[in-house]
C-alpha positions as CSV (number, residue, x, y, z in Angstrom):
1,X,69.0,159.8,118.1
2,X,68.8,160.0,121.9
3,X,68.3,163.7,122.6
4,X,64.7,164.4,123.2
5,X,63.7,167.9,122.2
6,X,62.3,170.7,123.9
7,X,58.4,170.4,122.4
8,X,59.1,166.4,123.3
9,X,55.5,165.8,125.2
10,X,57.4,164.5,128.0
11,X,58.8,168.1,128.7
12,X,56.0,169.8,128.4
13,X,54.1,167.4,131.3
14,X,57.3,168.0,133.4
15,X,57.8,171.6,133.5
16,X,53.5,171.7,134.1
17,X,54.3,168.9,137.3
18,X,58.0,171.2,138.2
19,X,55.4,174.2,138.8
20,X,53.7,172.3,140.7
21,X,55.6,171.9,142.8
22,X,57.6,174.9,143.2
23,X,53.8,175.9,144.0
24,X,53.5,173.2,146.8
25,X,57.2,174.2,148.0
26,X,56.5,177.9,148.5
27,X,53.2,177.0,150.3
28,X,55.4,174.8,152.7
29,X,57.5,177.6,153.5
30,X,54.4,179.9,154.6
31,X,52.9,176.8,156.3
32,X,56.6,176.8,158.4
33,X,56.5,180.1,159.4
34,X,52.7,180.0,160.4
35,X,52.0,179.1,164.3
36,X,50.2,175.9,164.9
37,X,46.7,175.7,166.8
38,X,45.8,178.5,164.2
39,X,43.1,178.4,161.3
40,X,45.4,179.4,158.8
41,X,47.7,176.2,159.8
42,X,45.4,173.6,159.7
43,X,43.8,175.3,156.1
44,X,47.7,175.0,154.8
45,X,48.2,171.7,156.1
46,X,45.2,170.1,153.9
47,X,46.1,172.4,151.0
48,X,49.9,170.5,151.1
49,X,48.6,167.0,151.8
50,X,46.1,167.7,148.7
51,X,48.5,169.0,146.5
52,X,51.3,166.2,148.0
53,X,48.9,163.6,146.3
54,X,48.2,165.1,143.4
55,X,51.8,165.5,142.1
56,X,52.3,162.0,142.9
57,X,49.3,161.0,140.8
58,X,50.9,162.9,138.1
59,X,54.5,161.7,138.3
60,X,53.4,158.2,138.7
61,X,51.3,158.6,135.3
62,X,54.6,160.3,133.8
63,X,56.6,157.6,134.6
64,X,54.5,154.9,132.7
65,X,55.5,156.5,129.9
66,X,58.6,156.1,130.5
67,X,58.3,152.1,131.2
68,X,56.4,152.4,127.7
69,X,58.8,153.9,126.1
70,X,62.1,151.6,127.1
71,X,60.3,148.4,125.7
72,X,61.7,149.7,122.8
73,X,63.9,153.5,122.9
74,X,64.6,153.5,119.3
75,X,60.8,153.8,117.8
76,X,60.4,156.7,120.0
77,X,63.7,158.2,118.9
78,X,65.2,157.7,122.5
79,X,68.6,156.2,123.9
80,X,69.4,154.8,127.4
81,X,70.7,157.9,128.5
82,X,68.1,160.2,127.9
83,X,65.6,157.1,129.2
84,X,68.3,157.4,132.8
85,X,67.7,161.3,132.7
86,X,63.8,160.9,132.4
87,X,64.2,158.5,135.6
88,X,66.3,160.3,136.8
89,X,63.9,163.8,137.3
90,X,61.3,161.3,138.8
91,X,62.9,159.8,141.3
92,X,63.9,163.6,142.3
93,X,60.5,164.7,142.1
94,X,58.9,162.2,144.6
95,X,62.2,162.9,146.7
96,X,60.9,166.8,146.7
97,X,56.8,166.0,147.0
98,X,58.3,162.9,149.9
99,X,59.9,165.5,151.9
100,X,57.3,167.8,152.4
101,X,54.6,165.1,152.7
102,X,56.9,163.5,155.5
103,X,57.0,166.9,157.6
104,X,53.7,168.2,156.9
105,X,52.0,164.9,158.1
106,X,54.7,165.1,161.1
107,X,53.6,168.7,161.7
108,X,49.9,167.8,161.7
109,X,50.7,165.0,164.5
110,X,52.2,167.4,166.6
111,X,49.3,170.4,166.3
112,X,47.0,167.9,166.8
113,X,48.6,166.6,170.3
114,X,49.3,170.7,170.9
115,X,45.5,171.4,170.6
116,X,44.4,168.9,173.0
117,X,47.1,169.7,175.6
118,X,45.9,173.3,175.3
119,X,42.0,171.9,175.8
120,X,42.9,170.2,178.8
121,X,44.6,173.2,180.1
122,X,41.6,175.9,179.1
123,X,39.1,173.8,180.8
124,X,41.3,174.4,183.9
125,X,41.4,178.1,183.7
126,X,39.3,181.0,181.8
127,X,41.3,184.3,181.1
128,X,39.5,185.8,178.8
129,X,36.1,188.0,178.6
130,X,33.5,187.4,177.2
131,X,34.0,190.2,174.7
132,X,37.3,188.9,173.8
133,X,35.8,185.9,173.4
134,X,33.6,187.5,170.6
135,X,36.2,189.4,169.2
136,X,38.5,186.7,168.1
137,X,35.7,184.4,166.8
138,X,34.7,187.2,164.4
139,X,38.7,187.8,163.3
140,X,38.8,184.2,162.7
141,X,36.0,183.5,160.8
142,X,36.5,186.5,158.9
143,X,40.6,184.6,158.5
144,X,38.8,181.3,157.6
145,X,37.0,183.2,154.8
146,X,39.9,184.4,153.4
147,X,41.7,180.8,153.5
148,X,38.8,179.5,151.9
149,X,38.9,182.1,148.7
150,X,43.0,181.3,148.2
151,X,42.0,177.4,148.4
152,X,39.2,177.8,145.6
153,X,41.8,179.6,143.8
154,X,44.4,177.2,144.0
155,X,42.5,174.3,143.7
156,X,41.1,175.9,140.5
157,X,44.8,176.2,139.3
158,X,45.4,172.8,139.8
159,X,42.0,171.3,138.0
160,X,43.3,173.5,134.8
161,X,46.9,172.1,135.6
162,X,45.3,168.6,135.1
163,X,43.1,168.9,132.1
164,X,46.0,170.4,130.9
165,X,48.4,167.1,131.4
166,X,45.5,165.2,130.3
167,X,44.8,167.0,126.7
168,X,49.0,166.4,126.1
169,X,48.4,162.7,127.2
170,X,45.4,162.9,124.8
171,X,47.6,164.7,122.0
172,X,50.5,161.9,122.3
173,X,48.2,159.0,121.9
174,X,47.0,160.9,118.9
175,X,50.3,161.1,117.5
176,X,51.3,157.8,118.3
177,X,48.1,156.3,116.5
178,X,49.3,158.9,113.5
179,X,52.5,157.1,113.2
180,X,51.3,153.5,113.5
181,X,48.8,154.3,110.3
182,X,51.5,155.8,108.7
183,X,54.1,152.9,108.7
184,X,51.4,150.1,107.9
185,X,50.5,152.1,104.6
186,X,54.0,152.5,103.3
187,X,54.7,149.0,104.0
188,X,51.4,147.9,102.3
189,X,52.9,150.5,99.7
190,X,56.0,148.8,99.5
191,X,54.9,145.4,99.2
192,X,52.5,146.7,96.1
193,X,55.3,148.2,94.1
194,X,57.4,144.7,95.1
195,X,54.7,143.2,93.9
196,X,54.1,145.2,90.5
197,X,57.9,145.2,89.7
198,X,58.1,141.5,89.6
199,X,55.1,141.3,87.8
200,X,57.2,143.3,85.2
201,X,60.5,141.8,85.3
202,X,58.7,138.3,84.3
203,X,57.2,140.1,81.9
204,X,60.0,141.5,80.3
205,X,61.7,138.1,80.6
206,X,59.2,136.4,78.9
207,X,60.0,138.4,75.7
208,X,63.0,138.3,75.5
209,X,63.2,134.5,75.6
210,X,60.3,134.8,72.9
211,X,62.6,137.1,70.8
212,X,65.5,135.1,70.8
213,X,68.9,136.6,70.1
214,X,67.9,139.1,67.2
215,X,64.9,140.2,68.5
216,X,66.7,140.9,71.4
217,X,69.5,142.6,70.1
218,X,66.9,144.7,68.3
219,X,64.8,145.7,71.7
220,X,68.4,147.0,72.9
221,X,68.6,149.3,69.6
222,X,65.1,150.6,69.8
223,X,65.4,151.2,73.5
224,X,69.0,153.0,73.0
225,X,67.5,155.0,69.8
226,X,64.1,155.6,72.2
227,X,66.5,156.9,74.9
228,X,68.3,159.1,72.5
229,X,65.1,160.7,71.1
230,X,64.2,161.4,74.6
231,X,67.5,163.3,75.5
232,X,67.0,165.3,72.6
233,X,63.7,166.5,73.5
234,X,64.4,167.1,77.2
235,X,68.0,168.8,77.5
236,X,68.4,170.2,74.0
237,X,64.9,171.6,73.0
């Protein structure tokens, strides 16, 4: 008991939240390399902070099952080791999601004070034509096209990412129900036949103390002669 398999729910939400955020990892290395004061920055840094607090929603719903679970390890075939290796992975993911959240939000503070220091310092001077002018709002709404198209995209990755945690959430309440019906008819089972076989032993005890000693002695012969019929007909016919 103690070592959770491979198809255990658990693992199946982890590895769909560990994509995510290799997902949210590569975007934060493009988002390094990308100038700031650009379009394509600013598109990055909401695609991050948006995915930052999704994962977190996800882990946090991950761990409550985990607090579920250690109110009592051994109904859900778990131990305190693998219940320390499930906290384990969560406090690393928020570590990983924390880190990036910390230096995108830092990131964004710093663009932000970049932009207006650049303001301040185009109202001051013009250097470029009005043709130039044109020419780079045309490049950049044709870029801000483009951003929008790979956010759709990726924001439709993570919806299906979610329904997909939520139908396994769905599927282990499911099971969970399964097993709870389960155990309360065996034990209303059990306590029938409990019930049935002391029916039958007073029974039983009633005639013999009606037989007395020879009628007992005689319910031991017919049984034994019963029993030896029946070996007969099953093992040597």
């Amino acid at each position: 008991m103690g070592s959770a398999s491979p198809q255990d729910p658990f693992y199946i939400v982890r590895e769909e939240i560990q994509g995510s955020i290799s997902k949210l990892q590569t975007s934060f290395r493009r988002w390094e390399q990308v100038a700031s004061n650009t379009g394509e920055n600013v598109h990055l840094t909401k695609e991050l902070l948006t995915s930052c607090e999704s994962i977190e929603w996800q882990v946090d719903e991950l761990e409550k099952t985990i607090t579920v679970a250690s109110r009592d390890p051994a109904y859900y075939g778990l131990d305190e080791v693998e219940l320390s290796r499930r906290r384990n992975w969560i406090g690393s993911a928020r570590n990983q999601v924390g880190t990036v959240r910390t230096s995108v939000e830092k990131g964004k503070s710093n663009s932000a004070m970049a932009r207006h220091q650049d303001l301040a310092g185009t109202s001051r001077t013009n250097h470029y034509s009005s043709q130039d002018n044109d020419d780079y709002i045309d490049s950049e709404s044709d870029r801000q096209m483009l951003l929008m198209r790979q956010q759709d995209d990726e924001l439709d990755e993570l919806s299906e990412s979610v329904i997909r945690i939520g139908s396994v959430g769905l599927t282990i309440h499911e099971e969970l129900s399964g097993q709870e019906r389960i155990i309360n008819d065996l034990s209303l089972e059990m306590e029938t036949t409990s019930n049935r076989l002391d029916f039958v032993q007073k029974k039983v005890g009633a005639v013999m103390k009606k037989a007395g000693i020879k009628g007992q002695i005689m319910l031991i012969l017919f049984l034994v002669v019963l029993f030896i019929v029946l070996f007969v007909l099953v093992f040597l016919t």
